[in-house]
Backbone as CSV, one residue per row, in Angstrom:
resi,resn,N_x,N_y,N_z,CA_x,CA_y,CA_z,C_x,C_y,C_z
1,UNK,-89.728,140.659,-17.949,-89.889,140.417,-19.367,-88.780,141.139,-20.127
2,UNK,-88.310,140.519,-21.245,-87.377,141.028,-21.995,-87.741,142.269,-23.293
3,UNK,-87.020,143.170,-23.109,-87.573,144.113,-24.598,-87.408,143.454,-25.594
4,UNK,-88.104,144.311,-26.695,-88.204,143.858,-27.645,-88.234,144.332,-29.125
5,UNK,-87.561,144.826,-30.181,-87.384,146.116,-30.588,-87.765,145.397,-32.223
6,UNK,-88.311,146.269,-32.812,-88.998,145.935,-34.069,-88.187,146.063,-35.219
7,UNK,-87.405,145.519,-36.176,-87.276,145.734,-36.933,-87.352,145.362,-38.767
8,UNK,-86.959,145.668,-39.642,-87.248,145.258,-40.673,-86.788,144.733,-41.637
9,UNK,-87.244,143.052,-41.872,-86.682,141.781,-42.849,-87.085,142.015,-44.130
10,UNK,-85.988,142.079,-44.852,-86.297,141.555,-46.610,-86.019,140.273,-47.110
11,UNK,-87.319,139.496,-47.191,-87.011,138.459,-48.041,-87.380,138.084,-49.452
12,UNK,-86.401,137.398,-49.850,-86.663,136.418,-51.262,-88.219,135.891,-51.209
13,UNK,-88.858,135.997,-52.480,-90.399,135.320,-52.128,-90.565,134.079,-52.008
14,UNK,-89.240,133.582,-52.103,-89.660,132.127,-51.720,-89.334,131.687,-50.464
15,UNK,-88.498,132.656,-49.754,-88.686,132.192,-48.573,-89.452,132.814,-47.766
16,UNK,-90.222,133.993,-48.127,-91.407,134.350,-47.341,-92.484,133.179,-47.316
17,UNK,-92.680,133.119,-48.610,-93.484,132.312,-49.228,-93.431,130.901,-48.024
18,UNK,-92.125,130.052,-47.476,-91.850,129.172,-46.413,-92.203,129.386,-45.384
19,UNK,-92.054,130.451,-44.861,-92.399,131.526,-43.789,-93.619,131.346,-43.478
20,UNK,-94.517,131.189,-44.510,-95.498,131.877,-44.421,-96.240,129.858,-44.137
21,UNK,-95.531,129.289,-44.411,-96.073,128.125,-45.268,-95.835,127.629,-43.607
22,UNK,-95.156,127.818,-42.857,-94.645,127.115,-41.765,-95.642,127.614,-40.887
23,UNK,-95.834,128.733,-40.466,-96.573,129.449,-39.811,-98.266,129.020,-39.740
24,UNK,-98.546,129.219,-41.312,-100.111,128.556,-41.295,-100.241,126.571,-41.077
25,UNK,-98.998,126.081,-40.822,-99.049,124.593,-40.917,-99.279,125.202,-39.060
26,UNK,-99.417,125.524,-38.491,-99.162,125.468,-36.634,-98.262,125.315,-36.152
27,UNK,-96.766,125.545,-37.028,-95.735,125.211,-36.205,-95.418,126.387,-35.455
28,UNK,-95.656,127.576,-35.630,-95.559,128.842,-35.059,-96.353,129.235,-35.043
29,UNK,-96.511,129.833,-34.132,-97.691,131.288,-33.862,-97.681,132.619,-34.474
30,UNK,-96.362,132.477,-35.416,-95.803,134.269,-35.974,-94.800,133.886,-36.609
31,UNK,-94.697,134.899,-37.480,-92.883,134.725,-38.092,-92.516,135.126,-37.325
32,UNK,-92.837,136.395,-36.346,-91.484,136.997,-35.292,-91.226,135.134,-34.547
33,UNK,-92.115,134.176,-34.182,-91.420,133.294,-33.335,-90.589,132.507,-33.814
34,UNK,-90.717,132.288,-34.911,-90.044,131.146,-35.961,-88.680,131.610,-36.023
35,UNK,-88.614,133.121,-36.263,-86.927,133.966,-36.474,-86.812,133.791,-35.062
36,UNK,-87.154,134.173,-33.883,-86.721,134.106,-32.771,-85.813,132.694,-32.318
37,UNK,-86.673,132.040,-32.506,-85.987,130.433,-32.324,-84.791,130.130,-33.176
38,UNK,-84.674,129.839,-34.632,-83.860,130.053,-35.559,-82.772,131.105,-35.106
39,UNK,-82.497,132.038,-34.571,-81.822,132.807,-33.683,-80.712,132.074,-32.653
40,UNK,-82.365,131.664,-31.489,-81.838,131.045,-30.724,-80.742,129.693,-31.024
41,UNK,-81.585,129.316,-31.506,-80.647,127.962,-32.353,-79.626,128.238,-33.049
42,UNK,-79.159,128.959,-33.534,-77.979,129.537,-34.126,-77.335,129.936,-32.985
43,UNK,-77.521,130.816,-32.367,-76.709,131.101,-31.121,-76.042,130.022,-30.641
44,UNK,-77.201,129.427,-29.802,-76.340,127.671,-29.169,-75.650,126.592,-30.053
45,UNK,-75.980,126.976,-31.521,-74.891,125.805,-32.229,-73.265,126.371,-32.169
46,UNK,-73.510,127.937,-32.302,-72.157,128.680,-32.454,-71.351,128.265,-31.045
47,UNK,-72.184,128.324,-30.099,-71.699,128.127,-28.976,-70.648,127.080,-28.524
48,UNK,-71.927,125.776,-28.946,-71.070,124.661,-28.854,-70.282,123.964,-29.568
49,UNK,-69.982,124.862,-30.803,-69.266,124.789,-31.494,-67.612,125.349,-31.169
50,UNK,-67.824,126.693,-30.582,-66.963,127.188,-29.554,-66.356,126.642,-29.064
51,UNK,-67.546,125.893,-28.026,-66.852,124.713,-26.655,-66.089,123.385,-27.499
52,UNK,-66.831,123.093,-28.604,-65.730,122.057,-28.788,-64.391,122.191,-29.736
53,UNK,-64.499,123.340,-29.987,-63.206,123.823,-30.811,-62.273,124.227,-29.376
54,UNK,-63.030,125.005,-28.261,-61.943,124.685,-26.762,-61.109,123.607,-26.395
55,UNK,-62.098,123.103,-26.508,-61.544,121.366,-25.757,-61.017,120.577,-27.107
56,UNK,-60.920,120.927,-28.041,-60.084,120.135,-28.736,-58.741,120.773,-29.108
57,UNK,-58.920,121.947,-28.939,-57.292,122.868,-28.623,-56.551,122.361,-26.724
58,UNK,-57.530,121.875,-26.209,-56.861,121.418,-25.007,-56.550,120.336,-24.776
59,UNK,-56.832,119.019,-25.516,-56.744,118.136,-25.671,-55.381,117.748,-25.879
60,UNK,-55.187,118.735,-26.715,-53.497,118.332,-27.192,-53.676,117.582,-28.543
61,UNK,-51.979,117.149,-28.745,-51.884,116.791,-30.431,-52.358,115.616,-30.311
62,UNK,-52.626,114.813,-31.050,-52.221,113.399,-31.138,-52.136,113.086,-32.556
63,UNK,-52.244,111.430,-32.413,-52.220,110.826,-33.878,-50.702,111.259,-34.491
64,UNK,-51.480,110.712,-35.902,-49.856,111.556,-36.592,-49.881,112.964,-37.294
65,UNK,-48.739,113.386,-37.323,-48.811,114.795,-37.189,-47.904,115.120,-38.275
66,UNK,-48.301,116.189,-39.364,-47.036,116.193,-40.340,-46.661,117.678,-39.612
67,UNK,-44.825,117.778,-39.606,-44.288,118.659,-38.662,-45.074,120.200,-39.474
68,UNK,-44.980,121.466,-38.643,-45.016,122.607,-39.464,-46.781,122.554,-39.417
69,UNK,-47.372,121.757,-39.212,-48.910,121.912,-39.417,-49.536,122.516,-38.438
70,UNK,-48.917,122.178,-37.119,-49.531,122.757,-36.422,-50.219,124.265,-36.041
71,UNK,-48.927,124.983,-36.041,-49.151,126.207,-36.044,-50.360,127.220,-37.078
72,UNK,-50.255,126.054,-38.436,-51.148,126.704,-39.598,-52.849,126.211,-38.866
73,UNK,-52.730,125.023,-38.088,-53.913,124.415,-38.062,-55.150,125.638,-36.773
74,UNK,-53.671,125.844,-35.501,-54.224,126.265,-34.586,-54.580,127.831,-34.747
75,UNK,-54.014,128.261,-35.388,-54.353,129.603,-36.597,-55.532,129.855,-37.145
76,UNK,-55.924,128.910,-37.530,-57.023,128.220,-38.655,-58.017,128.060,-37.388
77,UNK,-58.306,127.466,-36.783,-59.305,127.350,-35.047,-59.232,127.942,-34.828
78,UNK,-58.345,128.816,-34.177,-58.731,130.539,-33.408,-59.322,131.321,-34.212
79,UNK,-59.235,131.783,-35.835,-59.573,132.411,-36.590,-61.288,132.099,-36.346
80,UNK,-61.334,130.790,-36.434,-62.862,130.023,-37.074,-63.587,130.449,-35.362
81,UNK,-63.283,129.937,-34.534,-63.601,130.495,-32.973,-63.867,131.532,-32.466
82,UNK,-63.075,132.942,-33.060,-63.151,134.369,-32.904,-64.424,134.535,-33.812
83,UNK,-64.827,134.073,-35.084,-65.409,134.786,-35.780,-67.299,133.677,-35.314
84,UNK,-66.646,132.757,-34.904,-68.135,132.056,-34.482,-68.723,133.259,-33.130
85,UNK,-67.852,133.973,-32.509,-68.005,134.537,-30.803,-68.959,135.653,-31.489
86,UNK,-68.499,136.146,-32.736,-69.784,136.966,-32.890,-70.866,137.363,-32.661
């Protein structure tokens, strides 16, 4: 089993208020599960967001290309890639 360490959320009342609204509909069993998932799901979008910012830096150029762009573009992806790895 994985630990599990407690800590402490401040929210806006309206999104407790959602929180709270989601939870008593049965979609969760807890707010801790609802943030857990929402987590999770964030994690794996960053991810594959990652992977396809990879493979489209490996892909190579195509199409048309105005000269000088490149370098600003692939700049611009590594930047956005490093800060998704977070």
């Amino acid at each position: 089993m994985t630990s599990a360490a407690m800590i402490e959320l401040v929210l806006p009342d309206t999104s407790r208020d959602a929180l709270d609204a989601i939870v008593r509909a049965g979609a969760y069993a807890s707010p801790s599960e609802y943030i857990h998932e929402l987590i999770a799901r964030d994690q794996a979008d960053r991810e594959n967001i990652r992977k396809q910012l990879i493979e489209g830096l490996n892909s190579g150029i195509g199409g048309t290309w105005v000269p000088g762009a490149a370098s600003t573009l692939l700049q611009t992806i590594r930047a956005r890639s490093a800060q998704l790895s977070v």
